[in-house]
C-alpha positions in Angstrom: 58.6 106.0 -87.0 58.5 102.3 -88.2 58.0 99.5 -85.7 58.1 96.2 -86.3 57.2 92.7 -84.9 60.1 89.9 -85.9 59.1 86.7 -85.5 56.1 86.2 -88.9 56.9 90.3 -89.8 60.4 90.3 -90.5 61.5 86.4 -90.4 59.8 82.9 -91.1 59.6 80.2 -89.0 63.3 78.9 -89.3 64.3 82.8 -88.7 65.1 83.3 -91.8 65.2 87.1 -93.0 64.4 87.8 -97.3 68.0 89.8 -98.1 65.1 92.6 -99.8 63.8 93.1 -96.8 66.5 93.7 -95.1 67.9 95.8 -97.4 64.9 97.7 -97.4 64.6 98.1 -93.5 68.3 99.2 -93.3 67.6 101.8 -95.9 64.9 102.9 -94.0 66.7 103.6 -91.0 69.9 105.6 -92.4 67.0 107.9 -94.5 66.4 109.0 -90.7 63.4 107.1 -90.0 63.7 105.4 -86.3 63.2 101.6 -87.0 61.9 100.1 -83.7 61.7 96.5 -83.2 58.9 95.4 -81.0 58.6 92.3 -80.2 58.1 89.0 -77.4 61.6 88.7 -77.9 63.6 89.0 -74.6 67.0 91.4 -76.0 68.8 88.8 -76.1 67.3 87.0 -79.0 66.5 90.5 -80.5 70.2 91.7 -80.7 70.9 89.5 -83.6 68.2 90.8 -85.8 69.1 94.2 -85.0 72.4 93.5 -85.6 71.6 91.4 -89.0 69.8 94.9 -90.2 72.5 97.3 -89.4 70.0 99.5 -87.2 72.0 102.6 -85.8 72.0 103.3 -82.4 68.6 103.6 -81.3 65.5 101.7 -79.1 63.8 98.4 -79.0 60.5 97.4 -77.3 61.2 94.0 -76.2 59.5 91.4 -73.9 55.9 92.5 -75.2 56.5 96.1 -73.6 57.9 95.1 -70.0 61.5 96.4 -71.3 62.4 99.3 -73.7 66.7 99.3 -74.4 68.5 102.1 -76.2 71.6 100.1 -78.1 74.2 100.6 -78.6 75.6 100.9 -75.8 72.8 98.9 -74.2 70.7 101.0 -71.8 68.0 99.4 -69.9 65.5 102.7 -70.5 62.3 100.7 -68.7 61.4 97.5 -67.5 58.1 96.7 -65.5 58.4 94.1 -62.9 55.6 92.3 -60.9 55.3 89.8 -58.3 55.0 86.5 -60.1 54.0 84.4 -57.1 50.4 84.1 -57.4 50.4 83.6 -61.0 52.6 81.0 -60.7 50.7 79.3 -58.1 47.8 79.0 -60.6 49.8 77.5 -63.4 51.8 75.0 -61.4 47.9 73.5 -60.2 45.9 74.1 -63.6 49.0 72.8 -65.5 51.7 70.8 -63.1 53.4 69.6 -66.4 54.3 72.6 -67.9 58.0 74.2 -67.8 58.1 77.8 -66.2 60.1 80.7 -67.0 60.7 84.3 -65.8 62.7 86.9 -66.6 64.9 88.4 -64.4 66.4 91.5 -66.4 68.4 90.1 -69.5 68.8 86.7 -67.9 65.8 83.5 -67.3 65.0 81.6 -64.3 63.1 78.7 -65.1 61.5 75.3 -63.3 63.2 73.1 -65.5 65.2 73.4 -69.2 63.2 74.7 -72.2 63.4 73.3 -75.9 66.6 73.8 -77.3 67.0 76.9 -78.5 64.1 78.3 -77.4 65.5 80.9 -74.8 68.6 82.9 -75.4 71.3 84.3 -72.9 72.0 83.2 -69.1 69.5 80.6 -67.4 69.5 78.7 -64.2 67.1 76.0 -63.3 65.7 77.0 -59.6 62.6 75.8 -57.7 58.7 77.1 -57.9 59.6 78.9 -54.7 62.7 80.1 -55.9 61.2 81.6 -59.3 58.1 83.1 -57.0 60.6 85.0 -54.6 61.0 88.4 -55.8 59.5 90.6 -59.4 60.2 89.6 -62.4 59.1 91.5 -65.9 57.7 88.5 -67.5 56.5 84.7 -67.3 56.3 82.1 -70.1 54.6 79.0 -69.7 55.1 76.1 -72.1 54.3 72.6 -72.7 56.5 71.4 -75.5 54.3 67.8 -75.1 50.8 69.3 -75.3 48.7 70.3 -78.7 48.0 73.8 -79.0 44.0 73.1 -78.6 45.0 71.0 -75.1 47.2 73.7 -73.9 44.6 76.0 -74.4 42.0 74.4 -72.7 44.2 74.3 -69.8 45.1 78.0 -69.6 42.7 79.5 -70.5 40.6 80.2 -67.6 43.7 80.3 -64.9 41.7 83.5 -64.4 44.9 86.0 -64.4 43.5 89.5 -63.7 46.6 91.5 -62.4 48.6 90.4 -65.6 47.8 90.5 -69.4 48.8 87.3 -71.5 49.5 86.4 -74.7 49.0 82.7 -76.3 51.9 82.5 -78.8 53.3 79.7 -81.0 53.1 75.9 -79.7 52.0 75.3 -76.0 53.6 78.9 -75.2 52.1 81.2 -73.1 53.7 84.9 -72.0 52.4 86.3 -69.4 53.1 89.9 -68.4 52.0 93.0 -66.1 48.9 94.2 -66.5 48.1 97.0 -69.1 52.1 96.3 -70.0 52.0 95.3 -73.8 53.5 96.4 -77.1 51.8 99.9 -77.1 53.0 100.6 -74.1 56.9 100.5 -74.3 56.3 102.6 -78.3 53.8 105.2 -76.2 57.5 105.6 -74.0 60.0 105.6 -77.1 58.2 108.4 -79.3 57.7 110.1 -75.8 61.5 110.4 -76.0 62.0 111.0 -79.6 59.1 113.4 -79.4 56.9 111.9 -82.7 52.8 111.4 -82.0 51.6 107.8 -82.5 49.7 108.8 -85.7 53.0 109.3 -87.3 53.8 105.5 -86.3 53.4 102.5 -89.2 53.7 99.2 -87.5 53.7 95.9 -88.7 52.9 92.5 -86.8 51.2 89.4 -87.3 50.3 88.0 -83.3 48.3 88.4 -80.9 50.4 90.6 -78.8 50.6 92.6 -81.5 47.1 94.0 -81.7 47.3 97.1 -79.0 50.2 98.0 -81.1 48.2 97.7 -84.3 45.6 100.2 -83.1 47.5 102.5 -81.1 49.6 103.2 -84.3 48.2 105.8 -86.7 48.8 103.1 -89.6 48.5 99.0 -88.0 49.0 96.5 -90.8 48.3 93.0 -89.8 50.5 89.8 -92.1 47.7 88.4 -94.1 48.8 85.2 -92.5 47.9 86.7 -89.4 44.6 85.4 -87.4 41.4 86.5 -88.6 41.4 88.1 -84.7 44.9 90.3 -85.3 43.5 91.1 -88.3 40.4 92.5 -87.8 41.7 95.3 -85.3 44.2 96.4 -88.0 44.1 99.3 -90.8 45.0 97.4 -93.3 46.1 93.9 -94.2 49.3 93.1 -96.3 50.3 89.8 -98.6 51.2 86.8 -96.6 55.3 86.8 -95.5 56.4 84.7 -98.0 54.7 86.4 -100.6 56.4 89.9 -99.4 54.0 91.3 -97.5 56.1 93.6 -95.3 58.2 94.7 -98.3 55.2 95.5 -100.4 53.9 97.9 -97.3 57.3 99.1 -96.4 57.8 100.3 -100.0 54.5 101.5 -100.3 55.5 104.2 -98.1 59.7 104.6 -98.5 
């Protein structure tokens, strides 16, 4: 099995997907090798990719492991919930400014609107106590006005021990049930398919990626990856836009 990160592993910044790569994916997946995505991505925003690569029916891993979908038809196979109330009572007095989301199955609740662009599918502005009233699989808190390094230095010791989270890309921080990662929703997809992790190569670049890296039997981090991601991999691959997926991919198929 093959499972891959998007966002860095499969597109660039602007989401932009090499035509090789894609080509080489898709071919992939008709030889009869699964192709998991497995990614932050709610399913929303990783629909179009898996639609973009012509993936046969099969499962994705999305929300950092709090939901695992068989598509199409779309299936909700999993999705890990928790109550959200005490995390978000942190956040809203270590950071006040920031914008708060949580997912609520395929659809976002937030405090106030996001970035354009920045969350796909159904969302409704409610209150704190609103978004704190029943389980959700998965929080995001972002400041779209802070520096990374401020943002940082805010969260960083909210001092979350019931959920795991994940500093991504710009003031965003995801925030989801403990022991509930990337690792976690593959562990539940080759328990279905019936293939042992060792026989799994995955490729990411992030932070959330690393309990997938070395749960795999083969974890490649992007060479543009931190020096963090990748030191827990097995190997480290060129940079994205020097083809580093494609070289590993075809090192292999």
């Amino acid at each position: 099995m093959v499972a891959l990160d998007i966002d860095g592993t499969l597109v660039d910044a602007t989401g932009r997907m090499p035509e090789d790569l894609r080509d080489a994916v898709r071919a992939i997946a008709e030889g009869g090798t699964p192709v998991v995505l497995s990614t932050g991505r709610s399913w929303i925003a990783t629909e179009p990719i898996a639609e973009h690569l012509g993936l046969p029916p099969g499962f994705s891993v999305v929300s950092n492991g709090a939901m695992v979908v068989r598509n199409p038809p779309l299936e909700i196979v999993f999705e890990e919930r928790f109550d959200p109330a005490p995390t978000l009572a942190k956040a809203a007095e270590r950071v006040p400014q920031a914008r708060i989301a949580v997912q609520d199955g395929l659809h976002w609740r937030v405090s106030q609107e996001f970035p354009e662009g920045e969350l796909q599918g159904d969302v409704v502005v409610e209150s704190l106590e609103e978004l704190a009233a029943r389980p959700v699989s998965r929080i995001v808190i972002r400041d779209p006005d802070s520096t990374d390094e401020d943002f940082l230095e805010q969260v960083g010791d909210l001092g979350l021990h019931e959920v795991s989270y994940f500093i991504g890309w710009s003031a965003w921080l995801d925030i989801a049930p403990e022991g509930i990662d990337k690792a976690h929703g593959l562990q539940r997809v080759v328990d279905e398919l019936g293939i042992a992790p060792g026989d799994v190569l995955a490729i990411g670049d992030g932070r959330n990626d690393h309990e997938m890296l070395t749960w795999a039997g083969r974890g490649v981090a992007m060479a543009d990856a931190a020096e963090e991601t990748r030191a827990v991999a097995d190997h480290v691959t060129g940079r994205f836009d020097d083809g580093g997926t494609l070289a590993e991919l075809r090192r292999w198929f």
